[in-house]
C-alpha positions in Angstrom: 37.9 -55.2 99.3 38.1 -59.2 99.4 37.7 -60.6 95.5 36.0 -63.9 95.3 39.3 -66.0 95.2 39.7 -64.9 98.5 36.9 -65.5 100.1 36.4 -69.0 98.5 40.1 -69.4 100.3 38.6 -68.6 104.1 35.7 -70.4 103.7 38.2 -73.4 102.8 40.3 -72.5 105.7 37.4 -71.8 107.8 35.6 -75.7 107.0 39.4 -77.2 107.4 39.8 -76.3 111.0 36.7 -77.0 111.8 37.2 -80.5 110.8 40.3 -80.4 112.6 38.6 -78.7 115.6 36.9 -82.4 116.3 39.5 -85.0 115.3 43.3 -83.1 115.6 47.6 -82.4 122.0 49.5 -82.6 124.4 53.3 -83.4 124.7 54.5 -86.8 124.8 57.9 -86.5 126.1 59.2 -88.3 123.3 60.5 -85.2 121.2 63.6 -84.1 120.1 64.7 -80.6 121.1 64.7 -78.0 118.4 65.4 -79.6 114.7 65.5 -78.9 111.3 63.3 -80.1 108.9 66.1 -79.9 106.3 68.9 -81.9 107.7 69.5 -84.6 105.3 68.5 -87.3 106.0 70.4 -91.4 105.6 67.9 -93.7 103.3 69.1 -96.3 105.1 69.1 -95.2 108.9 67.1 -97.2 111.1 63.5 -95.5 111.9 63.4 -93.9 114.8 60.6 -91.6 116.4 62.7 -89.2 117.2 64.0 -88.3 113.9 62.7 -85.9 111.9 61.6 -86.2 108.6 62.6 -83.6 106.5 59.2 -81.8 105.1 59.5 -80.4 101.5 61.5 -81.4 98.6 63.0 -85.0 99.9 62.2 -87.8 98.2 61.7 -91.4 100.4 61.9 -94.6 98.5 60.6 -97.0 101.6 57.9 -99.6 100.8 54.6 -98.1 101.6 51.7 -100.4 102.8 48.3 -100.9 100.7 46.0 -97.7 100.8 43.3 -97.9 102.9 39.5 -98.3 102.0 37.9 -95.0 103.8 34.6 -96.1 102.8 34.4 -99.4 105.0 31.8 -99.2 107.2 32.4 -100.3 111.2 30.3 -102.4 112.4 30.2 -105.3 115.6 33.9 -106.0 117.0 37.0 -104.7 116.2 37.6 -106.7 113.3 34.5 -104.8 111.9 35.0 -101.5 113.4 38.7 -101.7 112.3 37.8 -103.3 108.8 40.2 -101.1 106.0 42.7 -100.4 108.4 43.7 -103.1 110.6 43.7 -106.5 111.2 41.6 -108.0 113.6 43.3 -108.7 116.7 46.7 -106.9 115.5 48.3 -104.4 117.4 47.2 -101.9 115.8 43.5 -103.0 116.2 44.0 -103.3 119.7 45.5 -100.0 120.1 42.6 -98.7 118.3 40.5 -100.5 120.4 42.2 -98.8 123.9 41.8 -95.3 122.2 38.0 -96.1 121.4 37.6 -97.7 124.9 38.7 -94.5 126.5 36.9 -92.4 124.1 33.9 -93.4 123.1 33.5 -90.8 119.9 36.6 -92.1 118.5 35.5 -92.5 114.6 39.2 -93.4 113.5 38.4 -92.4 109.3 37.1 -89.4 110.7 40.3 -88.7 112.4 42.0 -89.5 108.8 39.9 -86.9 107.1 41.1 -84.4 109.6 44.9 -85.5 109.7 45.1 -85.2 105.7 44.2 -81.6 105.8 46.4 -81.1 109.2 49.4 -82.6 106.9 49.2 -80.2 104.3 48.3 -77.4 106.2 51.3 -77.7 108.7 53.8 -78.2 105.3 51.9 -75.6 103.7 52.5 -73.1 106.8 56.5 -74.1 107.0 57.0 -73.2 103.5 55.1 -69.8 104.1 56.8 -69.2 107.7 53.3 -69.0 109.1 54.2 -69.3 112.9 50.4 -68.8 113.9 49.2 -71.2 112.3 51.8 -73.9 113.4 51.4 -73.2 116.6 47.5 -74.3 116.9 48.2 -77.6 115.1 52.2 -78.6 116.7 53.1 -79.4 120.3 55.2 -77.2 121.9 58.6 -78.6 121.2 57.8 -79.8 117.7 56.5 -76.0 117.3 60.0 -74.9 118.6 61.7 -77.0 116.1 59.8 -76.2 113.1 60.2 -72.2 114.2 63.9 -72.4 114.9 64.1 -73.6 110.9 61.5 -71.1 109.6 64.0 -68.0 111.5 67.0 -69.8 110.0 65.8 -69.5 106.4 64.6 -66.2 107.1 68.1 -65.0 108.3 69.9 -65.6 105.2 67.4 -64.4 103.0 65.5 -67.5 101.6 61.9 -67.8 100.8 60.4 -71.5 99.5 57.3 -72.2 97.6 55.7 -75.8 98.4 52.1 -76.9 96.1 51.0 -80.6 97.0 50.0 -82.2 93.3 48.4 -85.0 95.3 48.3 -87.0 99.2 48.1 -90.1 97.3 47.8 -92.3 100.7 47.3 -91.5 104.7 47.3 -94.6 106.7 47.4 -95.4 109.9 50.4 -97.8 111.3 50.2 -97.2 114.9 48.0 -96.9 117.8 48.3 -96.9 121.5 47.0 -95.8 124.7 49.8 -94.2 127.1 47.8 -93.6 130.0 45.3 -90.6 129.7 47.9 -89.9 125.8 46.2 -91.2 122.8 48.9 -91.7 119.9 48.3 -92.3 116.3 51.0 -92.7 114.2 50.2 -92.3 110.1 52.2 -92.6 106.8 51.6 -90.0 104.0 52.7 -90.5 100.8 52.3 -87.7 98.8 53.6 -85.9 95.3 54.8 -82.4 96.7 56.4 -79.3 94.2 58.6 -77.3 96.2 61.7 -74.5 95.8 63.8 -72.5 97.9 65.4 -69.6 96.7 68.3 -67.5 97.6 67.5 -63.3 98.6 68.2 -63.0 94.9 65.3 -65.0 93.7 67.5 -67.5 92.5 66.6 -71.4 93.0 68.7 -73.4 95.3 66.8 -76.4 95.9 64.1 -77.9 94.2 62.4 -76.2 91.3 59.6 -74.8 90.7 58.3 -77.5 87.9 59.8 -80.8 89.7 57.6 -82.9 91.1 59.1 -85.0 94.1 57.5 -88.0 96.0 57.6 -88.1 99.3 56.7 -90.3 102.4 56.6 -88.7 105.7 55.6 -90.6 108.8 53.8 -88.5 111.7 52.3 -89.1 115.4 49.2 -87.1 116.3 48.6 -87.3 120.2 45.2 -86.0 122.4 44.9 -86.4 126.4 41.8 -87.9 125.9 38.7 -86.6 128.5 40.6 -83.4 127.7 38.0 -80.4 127.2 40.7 -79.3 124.6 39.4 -82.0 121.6 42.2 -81.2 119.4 44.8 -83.6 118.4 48.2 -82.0 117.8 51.7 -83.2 115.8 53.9 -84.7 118.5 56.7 -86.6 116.2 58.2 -87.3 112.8 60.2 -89.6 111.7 62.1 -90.9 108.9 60.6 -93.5 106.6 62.8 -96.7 106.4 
């Protein structure tokens, strides 16, 4: 019999992909083939979309820009519409200007509100090795990645514990239409607890009462007129 904790949890679950239902895929041909989340990653590398950021427990020190204002309004324009996320006539207002042109129901802070919960569902789900639920919200190869990890942990024992403390930011620094693709590219920045441990129980990364910043950087893609209104993770990459 369910106890109440538990049914307060699928009702949570059950509102969060329903948000994600109308705002978060296809394939973008830009992804790497099968990586893992965990490879350490150079500070000082150039960005690149094609690397991967590692998910739990790495700490990113790159300059993050000013937090948006979700409550802005859109009004006439694109300098209106955009207002709290980007400049008028950037190019990150005209790429949300192509993705709006080509979708008309394009509310881009209701996209936000849907990729926050996608981003701590999908880290939530790696540290747990939950395969079914990665799979709804990844593209394929990205799924593939993130499953290839998930088997190697599991083959030498390890289990990890990840709890967000906060998503202190979720911004958006990139738009653009690719023909029928729409691409969205956003920065978290977030305060994450997270530990691995051995088959013994013992800790071998992280721990279980350190707190660790970290800024991850991912592209959400949709095939706009698709009947499939999902959008779906099709890239990391490293802060710089």
């Amino acid at each position: 019999m369910f106890d109440i904790y538990t049914i307060i949890f699928l009702a949570l679950a059950i509102f969060i992909f329903a948000r994600l239902r109308s705002v978060l895929g296809q394939r973008t041909g830009r992804e790497r083939p099968p990586y893992d989340p965990y490879a350490p990653r150079d500070a000082k590398a150039p960005v690149s979309r094609d690397k991967v950021v590692p998910l739990p427990g790495r700490t990113a020190d790159a300059p993050v820009r000013p937090e948006i204002d979700t409550a802005a309004e859109g009004a006439n324009g694109s300098g209106e519409r955009w207002a709290g996320i980007a400049e008028a006539g950037s190019p990150l207002a005209n790429g949300l200007d192509a993705i709006a042109k080509s979708e008309r129901d394009f509310d881009v802070r209701h996209f936000l509100a849907g990729a926050r919960g996608a981003y701590e569902m999908i880290v939530t789900a790696f540290a747990e090795g939950d395969r079914r639920t990665l799979r709804n919200l990844l593209a394929r190869d990205v799924f593939d990645g993130f499953a290839s990890a998930i088997a190697d942990r599991e083959s030498r024992g390890e289990t990890m514990e990840s709890r967000f403390v906060s998503i202190d930011k979720a911004e958006v620094i990139g738009a653009e239409q690719k023909g029928k693709s729409a691409q969205i590219t956003l920065r978290f920045v977030s305060q994450l607890i997270s530990v691995t441990r051995n088959k013994n129980g013992e800790p071998i990364e992280g721990g279980a009462d350190r707190v660790t910043d970290v800024t991850d950087i991912w592209t959400f893609a949709r095939d706009v007129g698709s009947r499939d209104p999902n959008w779906k993770l099709v890239a990391t990459e490293a802060a710089a």
